[in-house]
Steps between C-alpha positions, in 0.01 A plus 500: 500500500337415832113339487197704578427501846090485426532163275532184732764244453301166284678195662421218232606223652300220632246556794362214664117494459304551760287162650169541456298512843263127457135584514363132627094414479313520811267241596255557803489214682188521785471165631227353284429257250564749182842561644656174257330657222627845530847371585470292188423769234731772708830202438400452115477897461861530682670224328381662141636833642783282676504708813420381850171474681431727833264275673320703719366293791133692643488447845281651816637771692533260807777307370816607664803607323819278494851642482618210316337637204143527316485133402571408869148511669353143477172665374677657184711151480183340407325745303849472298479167521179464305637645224862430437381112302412710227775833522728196564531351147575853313826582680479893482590538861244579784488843725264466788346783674263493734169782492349531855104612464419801680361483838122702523272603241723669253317604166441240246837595282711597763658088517528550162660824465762363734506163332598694183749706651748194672462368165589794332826584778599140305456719141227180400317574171254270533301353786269183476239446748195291542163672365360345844752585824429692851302802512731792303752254342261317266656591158177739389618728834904470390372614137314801651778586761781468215267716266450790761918475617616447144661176647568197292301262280253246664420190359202320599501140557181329523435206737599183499302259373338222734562139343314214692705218607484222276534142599725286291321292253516084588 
C-alpha cells in the first residue's frame, strides 16, 4: 500500500535549534556628564538579561565618517571612553555605534525617531537615556518618539548627582 500523497512525510529525528538572534541594551551616550550614569544602569540591566550592550555614541553631524569602523573617529573614541570604567566590570560584551545628529532644523522627534530606529535595525528592547541630553534625544523626547513609532522601551535616567570635593581629614 503506497502513502497518501496529501499527508507529508514527519521526520522525527533531531533538528538543531535555531540560535536565538541577541537583543543587547542600548545606551545613548551624548557626550555629557549623565553619560557614566546611563552607561551604568544600561550594563547592570544587560548583565541581569546577560546580553550585550549597543553603546550608541551621539555625535554632531560634522564629524566625519571613518572606514575603519564606528568606534574609529577620535570623537566617538572618547565619548566611549567615558563610559567603558563602568560597562567594563560586567563583561557582557560592548557594540558601538555611532548616531550622527541631523544637520538643520529637523522637528523635535525626528533625532529621535531615527535614534530609535538604528537601535531597533540592532532588534534592542530597551534603550536607556539621560532624562537631560541634546534637544530631541533627552529621554522624555525618545519616550514620545518610541510611543508614536511603537519602538522600544525607554528608560529614564535621571542626572547625576554633584558631590563636592572633600578634603581629607588631618
Amino acid at each position: 500500500m503506497t502513502r497518501l500523497l496529501s499527508h507529508p512525510v514527519r521526520d522525527h529525528g533531531h533538528r538543531p535549534a535555531r540560535a536565538a538572534l541577541v537583543q543587547p541594551i542600548a545606551a545613548v551616550l551624548t557626550d555629557r556628564i549623565d553619560d557614566v550614569a546611563v552607561a551604568e544602569a544600561a550594563a547592570r540591566m544587560a548583565l541581569v538579561r546577560r546580553v550585550p550592550l549597543l553603546l550608541i555614541a551621539v555625535v554632531p553631524p560634522h564629524v566625519g565618517r571613518s572606514p575603519l569602523g564606528p568606534a574609529a573617529c577620535p570623537s566617538v573614541r572618547a565619548v566611549l571612553a567615558r563610559a567603558m570604567p563602568k560597562v567594563g566590570p560586567h563583561a557582557t560584551g560592548c557594540i558601538p555605534e555611532v548616531f550622527h545628529l541631523p544637520a538643520g532644523n529637523g522637528s523635535r522627534l525626528a533625532a529621535a525617531k531615527q535614534l530609535l530606529a538604528l537601535a531597533g535595525r540592532h532588534r534592542a528592547p530597551d534603550v536607556v537615556a539621560s532624562r537631560r541630553g541634546p534637544h530631541g534625544l533627552d529621554a522624555h523626547a525618545l519616550i514620545e518618539a518610541a510611543a508614536l513609532r511603537g519602538g522600544p522601551f525607554v528608560h529614564a535616567i535621571a542626572p547625576a548627582a554633584w558631590v563636592p570635593l572633600r578634603s581629607p581629614s588631618t
